[in-house]
Structures are given as C-alpha cells and as structure tokens.
PDB file of N, CA, C, O and CB in Angstrom:
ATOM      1  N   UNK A   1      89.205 116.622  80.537  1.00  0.00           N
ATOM      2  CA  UNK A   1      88.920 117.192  79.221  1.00  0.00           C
ATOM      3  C   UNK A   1      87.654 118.034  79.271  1.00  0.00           C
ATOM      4  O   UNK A   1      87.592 119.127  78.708  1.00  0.00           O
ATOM      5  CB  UNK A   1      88.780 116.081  78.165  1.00  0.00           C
ATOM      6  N   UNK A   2      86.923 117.649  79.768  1.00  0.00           N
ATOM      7  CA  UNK A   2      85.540 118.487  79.945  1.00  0.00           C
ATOM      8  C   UNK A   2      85.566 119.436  80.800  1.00  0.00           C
ATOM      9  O   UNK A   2      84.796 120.385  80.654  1.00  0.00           O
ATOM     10  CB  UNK A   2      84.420 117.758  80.360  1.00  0.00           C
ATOM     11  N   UNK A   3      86.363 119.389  81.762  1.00  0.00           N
ATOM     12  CA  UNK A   3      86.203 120.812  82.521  1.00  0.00           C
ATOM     13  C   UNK A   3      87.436 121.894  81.507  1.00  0.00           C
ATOM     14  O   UNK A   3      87.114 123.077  81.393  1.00  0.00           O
ATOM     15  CB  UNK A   3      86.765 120.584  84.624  1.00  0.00           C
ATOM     16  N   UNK A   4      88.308 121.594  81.065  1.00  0.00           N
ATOM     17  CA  UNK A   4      89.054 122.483  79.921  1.00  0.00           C
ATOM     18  C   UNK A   4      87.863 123.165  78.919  1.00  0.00           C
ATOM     19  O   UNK A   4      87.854 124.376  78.696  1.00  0.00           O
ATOM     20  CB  UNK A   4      90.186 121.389  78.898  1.00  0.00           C
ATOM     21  N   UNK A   5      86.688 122.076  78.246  1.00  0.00           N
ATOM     22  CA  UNK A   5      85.840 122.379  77.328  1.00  0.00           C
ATOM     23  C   UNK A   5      85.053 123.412  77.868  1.00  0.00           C
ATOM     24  O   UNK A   5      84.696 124.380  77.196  1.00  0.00           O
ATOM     25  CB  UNK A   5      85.135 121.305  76.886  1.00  0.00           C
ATOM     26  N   UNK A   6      84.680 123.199  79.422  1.00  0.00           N
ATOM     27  CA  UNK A   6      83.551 124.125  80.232  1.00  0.00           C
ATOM     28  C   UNK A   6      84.286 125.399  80.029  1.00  0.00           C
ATOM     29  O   UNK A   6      83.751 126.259  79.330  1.00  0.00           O
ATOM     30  CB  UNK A   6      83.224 123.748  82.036  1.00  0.00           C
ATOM     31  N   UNK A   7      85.479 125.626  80.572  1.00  0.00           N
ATOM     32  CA  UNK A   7      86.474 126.695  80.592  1.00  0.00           C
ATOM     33  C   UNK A   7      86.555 127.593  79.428  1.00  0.00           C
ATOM     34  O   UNK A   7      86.250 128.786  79.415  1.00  0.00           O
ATOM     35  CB  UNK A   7      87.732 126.141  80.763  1.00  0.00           C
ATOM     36  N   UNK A   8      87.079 126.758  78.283  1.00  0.00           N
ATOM     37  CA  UNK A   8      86.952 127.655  77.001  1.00  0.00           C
ATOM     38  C   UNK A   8      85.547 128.251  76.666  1.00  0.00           C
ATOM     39  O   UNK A   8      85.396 129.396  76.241  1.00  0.00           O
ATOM     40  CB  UNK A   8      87.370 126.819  75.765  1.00  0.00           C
ATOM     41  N   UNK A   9      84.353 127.206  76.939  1.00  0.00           N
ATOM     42  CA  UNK A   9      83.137 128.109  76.625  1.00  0.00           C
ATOM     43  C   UNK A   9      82.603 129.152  77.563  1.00  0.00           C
ATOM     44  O   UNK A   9      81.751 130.014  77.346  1.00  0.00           O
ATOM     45  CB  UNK A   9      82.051 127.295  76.399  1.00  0.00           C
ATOM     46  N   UNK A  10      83.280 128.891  78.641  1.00  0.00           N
ATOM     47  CA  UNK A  10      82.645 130.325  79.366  1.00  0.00           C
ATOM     48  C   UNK A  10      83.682 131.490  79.188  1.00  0.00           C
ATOM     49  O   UNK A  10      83.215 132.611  78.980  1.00  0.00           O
ATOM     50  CB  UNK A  10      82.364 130.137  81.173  1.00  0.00           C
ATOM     51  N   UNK A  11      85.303 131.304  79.261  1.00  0.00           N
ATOM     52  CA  UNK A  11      85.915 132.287  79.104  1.00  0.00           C
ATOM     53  C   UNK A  11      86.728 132.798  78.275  1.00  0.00           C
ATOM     54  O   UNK A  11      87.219 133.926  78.303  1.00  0.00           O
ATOM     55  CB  UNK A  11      86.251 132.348  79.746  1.00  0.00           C
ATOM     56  N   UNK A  12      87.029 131.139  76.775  1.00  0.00           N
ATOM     57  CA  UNK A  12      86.898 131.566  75.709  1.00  0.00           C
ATOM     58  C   UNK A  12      88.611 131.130  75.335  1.00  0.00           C
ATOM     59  O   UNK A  12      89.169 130.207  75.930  1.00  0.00           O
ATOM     60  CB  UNK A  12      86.260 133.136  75.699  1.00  0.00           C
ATOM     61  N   UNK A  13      89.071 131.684  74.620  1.00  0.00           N
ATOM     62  CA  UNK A  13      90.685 131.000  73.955  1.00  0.00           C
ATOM     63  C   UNK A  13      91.069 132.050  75.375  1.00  0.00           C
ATOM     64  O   UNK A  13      90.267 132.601  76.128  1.00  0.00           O
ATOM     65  CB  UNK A  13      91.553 131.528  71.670  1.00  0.00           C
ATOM     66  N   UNK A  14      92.381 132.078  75.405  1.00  0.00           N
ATOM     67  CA  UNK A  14      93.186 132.893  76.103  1.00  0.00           C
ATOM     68  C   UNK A  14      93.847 133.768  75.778  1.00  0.00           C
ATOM     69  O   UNK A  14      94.386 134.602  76.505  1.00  0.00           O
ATOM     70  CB  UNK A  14      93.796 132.460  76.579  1.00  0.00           C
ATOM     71  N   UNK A  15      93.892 133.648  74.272  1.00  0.00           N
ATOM     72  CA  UNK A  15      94.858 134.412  73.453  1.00  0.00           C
ATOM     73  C   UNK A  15      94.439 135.898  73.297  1.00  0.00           C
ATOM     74  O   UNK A  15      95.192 136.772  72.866  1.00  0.00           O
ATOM     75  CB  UNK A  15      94.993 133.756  72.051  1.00  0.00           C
ATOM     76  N   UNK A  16      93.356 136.058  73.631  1.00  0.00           N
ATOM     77  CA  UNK A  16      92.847 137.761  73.744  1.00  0.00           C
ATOM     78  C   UNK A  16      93.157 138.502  75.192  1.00  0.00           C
ATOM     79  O   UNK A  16      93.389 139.703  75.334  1.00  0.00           O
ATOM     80  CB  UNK A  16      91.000 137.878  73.552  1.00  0.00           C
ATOM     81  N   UNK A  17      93.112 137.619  76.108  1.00  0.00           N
ATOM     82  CA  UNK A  17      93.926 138.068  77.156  1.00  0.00           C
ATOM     83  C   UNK A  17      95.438 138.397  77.209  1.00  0.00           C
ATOM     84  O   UNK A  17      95.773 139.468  77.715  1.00  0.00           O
ATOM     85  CB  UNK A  17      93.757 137.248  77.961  1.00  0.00           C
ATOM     86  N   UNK A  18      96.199 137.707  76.813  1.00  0.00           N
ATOM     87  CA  UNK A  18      97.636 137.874  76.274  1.00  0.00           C
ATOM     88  C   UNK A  18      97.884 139.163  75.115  1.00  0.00           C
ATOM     89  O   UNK A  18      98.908 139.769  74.799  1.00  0.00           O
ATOM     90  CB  UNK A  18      98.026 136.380  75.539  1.00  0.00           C
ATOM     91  N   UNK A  19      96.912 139.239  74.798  1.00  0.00           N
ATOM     92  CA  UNK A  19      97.141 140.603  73.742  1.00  0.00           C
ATOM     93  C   UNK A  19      96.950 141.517  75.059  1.00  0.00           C
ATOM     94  O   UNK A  19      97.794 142.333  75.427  1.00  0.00           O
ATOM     95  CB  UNK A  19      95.767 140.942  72.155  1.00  0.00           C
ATOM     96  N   UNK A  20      95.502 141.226  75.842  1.00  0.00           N
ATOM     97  CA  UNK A  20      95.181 142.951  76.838  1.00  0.00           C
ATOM     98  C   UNK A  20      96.670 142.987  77.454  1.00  0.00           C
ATOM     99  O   UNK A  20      97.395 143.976  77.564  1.00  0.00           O
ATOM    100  CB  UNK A  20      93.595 142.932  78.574  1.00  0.00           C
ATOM    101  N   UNK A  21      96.911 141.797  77.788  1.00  0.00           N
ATOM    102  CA  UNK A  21      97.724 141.781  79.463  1.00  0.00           C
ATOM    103  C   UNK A  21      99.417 142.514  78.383  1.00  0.00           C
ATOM    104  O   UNK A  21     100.184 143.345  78.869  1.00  0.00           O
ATOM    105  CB  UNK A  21      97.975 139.214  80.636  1.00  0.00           C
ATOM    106  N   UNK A  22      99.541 142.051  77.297  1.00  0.00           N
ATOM    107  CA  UNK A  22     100.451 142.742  76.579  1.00  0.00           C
ATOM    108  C   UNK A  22     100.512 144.860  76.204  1.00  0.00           C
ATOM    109  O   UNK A  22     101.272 145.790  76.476  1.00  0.00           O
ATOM    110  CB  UNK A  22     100.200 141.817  75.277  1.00  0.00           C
ATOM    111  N   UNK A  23      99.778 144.750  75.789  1.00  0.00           N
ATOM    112  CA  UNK A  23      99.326 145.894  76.172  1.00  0.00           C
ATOM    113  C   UNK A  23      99.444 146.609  77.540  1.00  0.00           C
ATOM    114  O   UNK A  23     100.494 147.239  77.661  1.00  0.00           O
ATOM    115  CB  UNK A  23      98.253 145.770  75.916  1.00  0.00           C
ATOM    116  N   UNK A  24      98.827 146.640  78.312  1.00  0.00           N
ATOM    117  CA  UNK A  24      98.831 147.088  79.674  1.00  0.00           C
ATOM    118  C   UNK A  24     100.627 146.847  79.877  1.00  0.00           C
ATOM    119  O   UNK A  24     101.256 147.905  79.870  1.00  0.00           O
ATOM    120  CB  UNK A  24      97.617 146.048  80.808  1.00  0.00           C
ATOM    121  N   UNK A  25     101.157 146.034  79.988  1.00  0.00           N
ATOM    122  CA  UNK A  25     102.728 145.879  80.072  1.00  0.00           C
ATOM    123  C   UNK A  25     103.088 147.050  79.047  1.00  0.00           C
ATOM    124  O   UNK A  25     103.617 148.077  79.472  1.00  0.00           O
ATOM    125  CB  UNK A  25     103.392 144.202  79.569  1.00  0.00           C
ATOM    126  N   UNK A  26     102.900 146.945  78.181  1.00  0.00           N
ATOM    127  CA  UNK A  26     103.379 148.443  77.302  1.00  0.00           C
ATOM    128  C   UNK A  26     102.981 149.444  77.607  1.00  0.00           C
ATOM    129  O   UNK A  26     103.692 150.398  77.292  1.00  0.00           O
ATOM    130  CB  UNK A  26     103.087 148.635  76.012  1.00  0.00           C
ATOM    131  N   UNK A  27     101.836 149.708  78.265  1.00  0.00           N
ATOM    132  CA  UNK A  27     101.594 150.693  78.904  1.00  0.00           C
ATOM    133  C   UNK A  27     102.175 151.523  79.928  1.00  0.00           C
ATOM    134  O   UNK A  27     102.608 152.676  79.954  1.00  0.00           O
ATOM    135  CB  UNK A  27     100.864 150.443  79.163  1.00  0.00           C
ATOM    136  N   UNK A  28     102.057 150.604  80.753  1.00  0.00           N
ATOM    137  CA  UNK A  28     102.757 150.599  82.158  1.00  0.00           C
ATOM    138  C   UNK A  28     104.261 150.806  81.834  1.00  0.00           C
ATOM    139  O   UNK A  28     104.704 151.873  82.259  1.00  0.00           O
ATOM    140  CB  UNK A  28     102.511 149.120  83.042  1.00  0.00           C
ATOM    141  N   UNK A  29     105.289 149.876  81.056  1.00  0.00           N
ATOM    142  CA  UNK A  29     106.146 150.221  80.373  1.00  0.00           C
ATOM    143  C   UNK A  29     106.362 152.032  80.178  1.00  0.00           C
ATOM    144  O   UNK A  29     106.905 152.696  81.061  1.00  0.00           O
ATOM    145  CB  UNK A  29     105.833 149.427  79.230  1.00  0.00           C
ATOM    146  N   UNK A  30     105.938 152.532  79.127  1.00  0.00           N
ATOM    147  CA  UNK A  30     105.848 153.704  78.962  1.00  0.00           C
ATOM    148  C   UNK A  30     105.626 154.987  79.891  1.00  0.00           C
ATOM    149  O   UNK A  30     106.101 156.118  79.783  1.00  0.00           O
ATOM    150  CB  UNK A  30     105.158 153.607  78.282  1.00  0.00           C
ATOM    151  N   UNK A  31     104.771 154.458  80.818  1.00  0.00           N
ATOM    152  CA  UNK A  31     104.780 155.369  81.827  1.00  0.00           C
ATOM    153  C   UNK A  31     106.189 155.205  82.623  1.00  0.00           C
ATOM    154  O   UNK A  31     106.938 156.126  82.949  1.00  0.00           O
ATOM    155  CB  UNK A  31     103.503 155.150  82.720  1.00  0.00           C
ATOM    156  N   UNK A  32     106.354 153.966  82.833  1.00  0.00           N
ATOM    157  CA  UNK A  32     107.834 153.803  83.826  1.00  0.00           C
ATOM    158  C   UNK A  32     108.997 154.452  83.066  1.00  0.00           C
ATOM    159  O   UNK A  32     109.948 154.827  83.751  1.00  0.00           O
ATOM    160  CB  UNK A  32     108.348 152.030  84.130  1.00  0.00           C
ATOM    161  N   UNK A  33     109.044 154.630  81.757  1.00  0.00           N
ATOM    162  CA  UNK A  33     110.322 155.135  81.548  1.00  0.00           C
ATOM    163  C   UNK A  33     109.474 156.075  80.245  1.00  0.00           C
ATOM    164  O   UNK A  33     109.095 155.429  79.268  1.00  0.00           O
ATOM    165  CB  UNK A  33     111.774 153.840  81.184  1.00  0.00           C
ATOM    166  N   UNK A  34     109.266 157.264  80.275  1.00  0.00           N
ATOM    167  CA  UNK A  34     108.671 158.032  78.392  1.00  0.00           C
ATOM    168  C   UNK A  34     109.405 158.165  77.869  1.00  0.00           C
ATOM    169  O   UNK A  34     109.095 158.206  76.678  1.00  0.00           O
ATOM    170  CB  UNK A  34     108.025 159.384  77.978  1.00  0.00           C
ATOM    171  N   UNK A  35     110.711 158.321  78.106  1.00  0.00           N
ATOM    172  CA  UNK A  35     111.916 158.804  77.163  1.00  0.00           C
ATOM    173  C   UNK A  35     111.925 157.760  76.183  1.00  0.00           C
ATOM    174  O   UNK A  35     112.314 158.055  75.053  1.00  0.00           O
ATOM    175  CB  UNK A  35     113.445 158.960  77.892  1.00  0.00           C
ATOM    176  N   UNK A  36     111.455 156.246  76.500  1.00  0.00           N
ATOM    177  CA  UNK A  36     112.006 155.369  75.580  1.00  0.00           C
ATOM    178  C   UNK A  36     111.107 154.994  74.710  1.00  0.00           C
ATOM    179  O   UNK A  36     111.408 154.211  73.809  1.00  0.00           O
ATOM    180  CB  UNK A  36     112.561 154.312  76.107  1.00  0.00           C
TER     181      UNK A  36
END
C-alpha cells in the first residue's frame, strides 16, 4: 500500500497519461490514414 501511495505522489493519478497516450494514438492515427 505504501509504495502505491509513494507512486501516486511522485507521478500522480494515471488518468492524465491515458488522455496524452490517447491523443498521440489519434494522432498517429491521422497521419496513418488523413482521408479518414
């Protein structure tokens, strides 16, 4: 439990990563195909 607690305070929820890493997939997405 405490090393989870250490984790979140240094690098925080995860859920803002899942938005970048979403993004970048749409990105990347778009470049792989523009028509769509």
């Amino acid at each position: 439990m405490k090393q989870a607690e250490q984790r979140l305070t240094i690098f925080g929820p995860n859920k803002l990563e899942e938005k970048r890493d979403s993004k970048i997939f749409k990105f990347v997405g778009f470049m792989w195909n523009p028509l769509s």
